[in-house]
Every structure is written in structure tokens, then in C-alpha cells.
C-alpha positions in Angstrom: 0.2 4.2 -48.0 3.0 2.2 -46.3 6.3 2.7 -47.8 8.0 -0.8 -48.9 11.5 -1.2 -47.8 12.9 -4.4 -48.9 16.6 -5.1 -46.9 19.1 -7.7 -49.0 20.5 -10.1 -46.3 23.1 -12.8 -46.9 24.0 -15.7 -44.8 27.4 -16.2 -43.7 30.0 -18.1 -42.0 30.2 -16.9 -38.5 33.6 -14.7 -39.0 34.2 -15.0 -35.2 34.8 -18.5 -35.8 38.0 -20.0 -34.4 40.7 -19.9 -37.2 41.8 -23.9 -36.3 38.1 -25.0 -37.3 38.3 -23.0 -40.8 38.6 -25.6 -43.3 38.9 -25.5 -47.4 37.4 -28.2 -49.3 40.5 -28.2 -52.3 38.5 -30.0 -55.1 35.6 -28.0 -54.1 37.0 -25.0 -54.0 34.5 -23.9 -51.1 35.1 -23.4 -47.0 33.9 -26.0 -45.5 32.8 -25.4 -41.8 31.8 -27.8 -38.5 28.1 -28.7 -38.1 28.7 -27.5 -34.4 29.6 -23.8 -35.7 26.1 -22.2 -37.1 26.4 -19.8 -39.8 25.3 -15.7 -39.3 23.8 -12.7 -41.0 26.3 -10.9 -42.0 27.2 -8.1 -40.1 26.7 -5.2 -42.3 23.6 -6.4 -43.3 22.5 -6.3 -40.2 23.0 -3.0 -39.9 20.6 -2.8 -42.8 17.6 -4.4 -41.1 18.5 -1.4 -38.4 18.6 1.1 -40.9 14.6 0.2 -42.3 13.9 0.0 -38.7 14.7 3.3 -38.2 12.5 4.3 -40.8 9.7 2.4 -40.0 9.8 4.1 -36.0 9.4 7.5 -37.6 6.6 6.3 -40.5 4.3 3.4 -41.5 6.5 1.2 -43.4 6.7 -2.6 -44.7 9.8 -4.1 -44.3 10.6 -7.7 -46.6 14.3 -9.1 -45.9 15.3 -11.0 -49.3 18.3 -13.5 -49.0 19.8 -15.7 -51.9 21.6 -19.2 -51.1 21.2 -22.8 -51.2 20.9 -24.4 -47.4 19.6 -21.8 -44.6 19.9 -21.7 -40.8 15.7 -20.9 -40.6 16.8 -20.0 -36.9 19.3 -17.6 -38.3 17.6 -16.1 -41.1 14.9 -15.6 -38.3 17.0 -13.0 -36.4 15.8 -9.9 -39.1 12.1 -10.8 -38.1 12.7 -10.7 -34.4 14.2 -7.5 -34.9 10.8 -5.7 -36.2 11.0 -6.8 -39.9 7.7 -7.8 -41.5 8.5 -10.7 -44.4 11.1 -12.7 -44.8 12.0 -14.4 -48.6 14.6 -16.7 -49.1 15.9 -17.6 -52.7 16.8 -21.2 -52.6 18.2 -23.4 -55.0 21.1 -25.1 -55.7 21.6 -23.2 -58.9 22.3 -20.2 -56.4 25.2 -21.7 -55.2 27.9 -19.5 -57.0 28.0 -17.0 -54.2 31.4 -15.2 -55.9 30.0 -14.7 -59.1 28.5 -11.0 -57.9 26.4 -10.9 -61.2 24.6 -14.5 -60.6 23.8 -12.8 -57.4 22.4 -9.9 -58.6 20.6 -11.0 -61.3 18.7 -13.4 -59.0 17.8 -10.6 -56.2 16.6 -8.4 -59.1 14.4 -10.7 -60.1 12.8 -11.4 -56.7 12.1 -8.2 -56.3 10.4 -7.3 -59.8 8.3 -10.5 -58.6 7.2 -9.2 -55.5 6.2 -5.9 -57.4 9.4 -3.5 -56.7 10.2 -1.3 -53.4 10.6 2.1 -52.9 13.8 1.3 -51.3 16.1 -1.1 -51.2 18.9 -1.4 -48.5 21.6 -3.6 -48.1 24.8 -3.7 -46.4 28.1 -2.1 -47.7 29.8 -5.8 -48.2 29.4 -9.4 -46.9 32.4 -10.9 -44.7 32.9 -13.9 -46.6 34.1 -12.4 -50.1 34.1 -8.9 -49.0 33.1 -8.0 -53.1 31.1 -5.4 -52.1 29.7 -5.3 -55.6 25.8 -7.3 -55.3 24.1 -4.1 -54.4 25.6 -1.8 -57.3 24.6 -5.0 -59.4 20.5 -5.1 -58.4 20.8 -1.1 -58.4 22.0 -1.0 -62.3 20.1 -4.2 -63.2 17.0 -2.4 -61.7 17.7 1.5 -63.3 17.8 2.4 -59.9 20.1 5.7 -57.9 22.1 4.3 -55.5 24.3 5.9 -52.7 26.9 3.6 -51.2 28.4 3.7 -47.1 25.6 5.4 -45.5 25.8 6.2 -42.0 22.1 7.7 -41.8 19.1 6.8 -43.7 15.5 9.0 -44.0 12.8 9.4 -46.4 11.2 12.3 -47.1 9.1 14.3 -49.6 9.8 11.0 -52.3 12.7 10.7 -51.4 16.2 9.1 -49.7 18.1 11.3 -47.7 21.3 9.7 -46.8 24.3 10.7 -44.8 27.0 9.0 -46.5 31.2 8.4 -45.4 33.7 10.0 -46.9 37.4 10.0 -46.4 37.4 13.5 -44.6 33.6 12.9 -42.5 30.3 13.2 -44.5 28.0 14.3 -47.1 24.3 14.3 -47.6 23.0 13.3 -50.7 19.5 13.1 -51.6 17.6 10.6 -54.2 14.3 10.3 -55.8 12.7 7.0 -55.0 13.0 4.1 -55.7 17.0 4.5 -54.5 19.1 1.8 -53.2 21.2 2.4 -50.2 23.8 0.6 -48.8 24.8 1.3 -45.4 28.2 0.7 -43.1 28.7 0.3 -39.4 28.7 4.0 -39.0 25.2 4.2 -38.9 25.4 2.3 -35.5 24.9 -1.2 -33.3 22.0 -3.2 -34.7 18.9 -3.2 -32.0 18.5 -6.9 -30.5 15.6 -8.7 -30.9 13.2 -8.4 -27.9 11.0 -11.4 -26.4 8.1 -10.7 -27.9 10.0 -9.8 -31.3 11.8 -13.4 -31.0 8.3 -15.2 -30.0 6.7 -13.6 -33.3 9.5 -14.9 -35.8 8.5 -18.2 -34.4 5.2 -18.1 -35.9 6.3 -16.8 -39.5 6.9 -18.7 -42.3 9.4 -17.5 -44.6 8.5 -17.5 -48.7 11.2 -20.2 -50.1 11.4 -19.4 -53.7 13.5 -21.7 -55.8 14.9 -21.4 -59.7 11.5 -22.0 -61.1 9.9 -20.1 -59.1 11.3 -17.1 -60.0 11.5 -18.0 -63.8 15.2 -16.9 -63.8 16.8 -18.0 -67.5 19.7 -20.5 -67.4 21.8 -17.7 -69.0 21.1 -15.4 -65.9 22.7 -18.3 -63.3 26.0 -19.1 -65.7 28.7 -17.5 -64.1 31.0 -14.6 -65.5 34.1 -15.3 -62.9 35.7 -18.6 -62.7 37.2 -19.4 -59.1 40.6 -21.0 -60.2 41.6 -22.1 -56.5 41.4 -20.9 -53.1 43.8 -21.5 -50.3 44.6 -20.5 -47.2 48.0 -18.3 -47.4 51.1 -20.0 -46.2 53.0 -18.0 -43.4 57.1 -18.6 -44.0 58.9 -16.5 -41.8 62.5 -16.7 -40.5 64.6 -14.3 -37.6 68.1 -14.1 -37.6 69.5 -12.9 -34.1 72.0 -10.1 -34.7 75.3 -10.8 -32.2 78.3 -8.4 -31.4 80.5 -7.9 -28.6 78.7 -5.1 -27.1 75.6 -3.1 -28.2 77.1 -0.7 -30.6 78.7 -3.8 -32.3 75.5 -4.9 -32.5 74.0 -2.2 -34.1 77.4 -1.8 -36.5 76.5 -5.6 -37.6 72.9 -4.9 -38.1 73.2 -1.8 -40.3 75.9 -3.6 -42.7 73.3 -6.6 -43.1 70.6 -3.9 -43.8 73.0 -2.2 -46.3 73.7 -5.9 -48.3 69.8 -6.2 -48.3 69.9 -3.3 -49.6 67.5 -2.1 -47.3 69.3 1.2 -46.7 
């Protein structure tokens, strides 16, 4: 029996973007960017598609990329299928558009995935580059009862269950789960594969399932958000230089070290 790996995969602003088109919407409170800048996966999520891909090489395996969000990039969202993943299903709705609220999030994955009948694992990137939370996957893993192992660097499945070799501060441990384990993986684990020709040629061809709201039967009280965005801005840079002078270098110096001292700085 194919193992089902499903990979979580968020669309984001491109993060290469130039920092003169980056734009903030005040009333809003949202980033608004140019039509002529498409959004991306996000990197680390990425990484994720590479991770089940891995698996799959080494054993028959299903992969189904789930993504939650209000307007997709279909060419974008694409990419994960032209990299060797299976399905793609993309949670649509405007009632999805509190992206910062982690918990919406989760609560809206989770139910995709008891809808499509659970997954032996689940994958996901370590963090998305737009709010850099890193908190969706430990949401679907405790809304599911499932193990997870954060900032893997090596994923394999054997004998029922996750082996994963995961960063820590002084190199690396292996831990081991029973499945079904989430995993969420960094860019230790290595440089996602690009999509080949033929890879690229069969996305074109598959339709993604578009789920909205009412498809999934999620309850009002599961989409009100816990975290209220109060503003967001982009931080104002104010800085000054003051040129110290003397009549040689070591007056210089003398001048800087009693302006140091008064700052109390030394």
C-alpha cells in the first residue's frame, strides 16, 4: 500500500522582490505588491515537496500538496506538481484571508486533511517568509494528536515509522516517530530538485481541488481570529554621524573617547 504524504505549502510574496516596490496598504493593514511581481512558494516549503520526493524515490508513495489562501498564482502553485508531486488542493476562500492568525490557519489545514481521510505524514516547512511565525505546523500537529519533530535536515520512513535527522545548536540528532508524525523540515536538508520538461508538461494537464469555506464545513468560530493585527509599518531608519576633528590624530582620538565617556559609553 502506497504511503500518503501530504506536504503544507503556502504562497508568498516573492521575498527577492525589490525593496522600492514593497508597499503597505495602512487602512488595510496588508502588503500590497505590483501586478508585474508574481507571488512564490515559500522557500522552506519547498524544501518540503523535496523532502516527500525523497521518500517517494526510495518507496511507492502519494504525495497531495495542501495550500490555504484567498487568490492563487495556478502557475505558481503548479511548481510542487512539476516537481514529482501527485495532487494538488488549494483552500480558497476569502474567509481564509487572516494569514497571521496561525490558529485560523491551522484549524483550516486540519480540517482538509481529516477530509481527504488523514496521511501517514505530513510535512511542511520550518516557517513561511512573510510572517516568519513558524507556528502553523505545531498547530495542525496538536489539532490533529499527532508527534511532530521540528528543523529536519533528513527525512525516512521505515518499519511505521519517521526517522528524522533533526538541527540542533551543536549539529544533529535522530529522532524517530510512530506514524502518522508531522515533520517540518529547514534548508539543511538541501536545494529543492527543479522541475523537469516532462514534470512541467504534466502540471499543465492537472487540475487542482479548489475547496472553499463550505466546502470543508469549517464552523464560523474556527475562522474568528485569536490575534488582532494593531498596525504594520515599515520601520523608519533615523540615523545621524558626527565627524570627530582635532589637530592631529591623537587629538582626535582624545576628542573621541571624552564624547564616548559623556555618552556614557565607556
Amino acid at each position: 500500500m502506497a504511503l500518503r504524504i501530504a506536504v503544507l505549502a503556502k504562497q508568498v510574496i516573492d521575498p527577492e522582490m525589490p525593496m522600492a516596490a514593497f508597499q503597505i496598504n495602512a487602512s488595510a493593514k496588508r502588503v500590497e505588491t505590483p501586478a508585474t511581481i508574481p507571488p512564490v512558494v515559500n522557500g522552506f516549503d519547498e524544501n518540503a515537496v523535496e523532502a516527500a520526493l525523497q521518500i517517494k524515490d526510495s518507496q511507492e508513495a502519494a504525495i497531495t500538496v495542501i495550500s490555504s489562501g484567498t487568490e492563487f498564482a495556478l502557475d505558481v502553485m503548479k511548481k510542487p506538481l512539476s516537481m514529482g508531486a501527485d495532487e494538488l488542493v488549494l483552500l480558497q476562500d476569502e474567509a481564509f484571508a487572516n494569514t497571521i492568525d496561525s490558529f485560523v490557519t491551522a484549524q483550516v489545514l486540519a480540517t482538509a486533511i481529516r477530509k481527504l481521510d488523514g496521511f501517514d505524514l505530513i510535512i511542511c516547512g520550518r516557517q513561511a517568509s512573510d510572517w516568519d511565525n513558524a507556528q502553523v505546523p505545531l498547530g495542525v500537529a496538536e489539532i490533529l494528536g499527532l508527534s511532530c519533530v521540528a528543523l529536519g535536515k533528513k527525512v525516512e520512513v521505515t518499519g511505521g515509522k519517521a526517522v528524522v535527522e533533526r538541527i540542533t545548536p551543536d549539529g544533529f540528532e535522530v529522532v524517530e516517530a510512530p506514524l502518522p508524525a508531522l515533520v517540518t523540515v529547514s534548508n539543511e536538508l538541501g536545494q529543492p530538485r527543479y522541475p523537469t520538461l516532462r514534470g512541467i508538461m504534466a502540471a499543465t494537464r492537472k487540475q487542482p481541488t479548489i475547496w472553499s469555506a463550505a466546502d470543508l464545513g469549517v464552523e464560523a468560530g474556527h475562522l474568528q481570529p485569536r490575534v488582532t493585527l494593531l498596525d504594520l509599518f515599515v520601520p523608519e531608519r533615523n540615523q545621524q554621524c558626527e565627524i570627530i576633528e582635532g589637530e592631529d590624530a591623537a587629538d582626535a582620538g582624545r576628542q573621541l573617547a571624552f564624547k564616548l565617556r559623556e555618552a556614557k559609553l565607556l
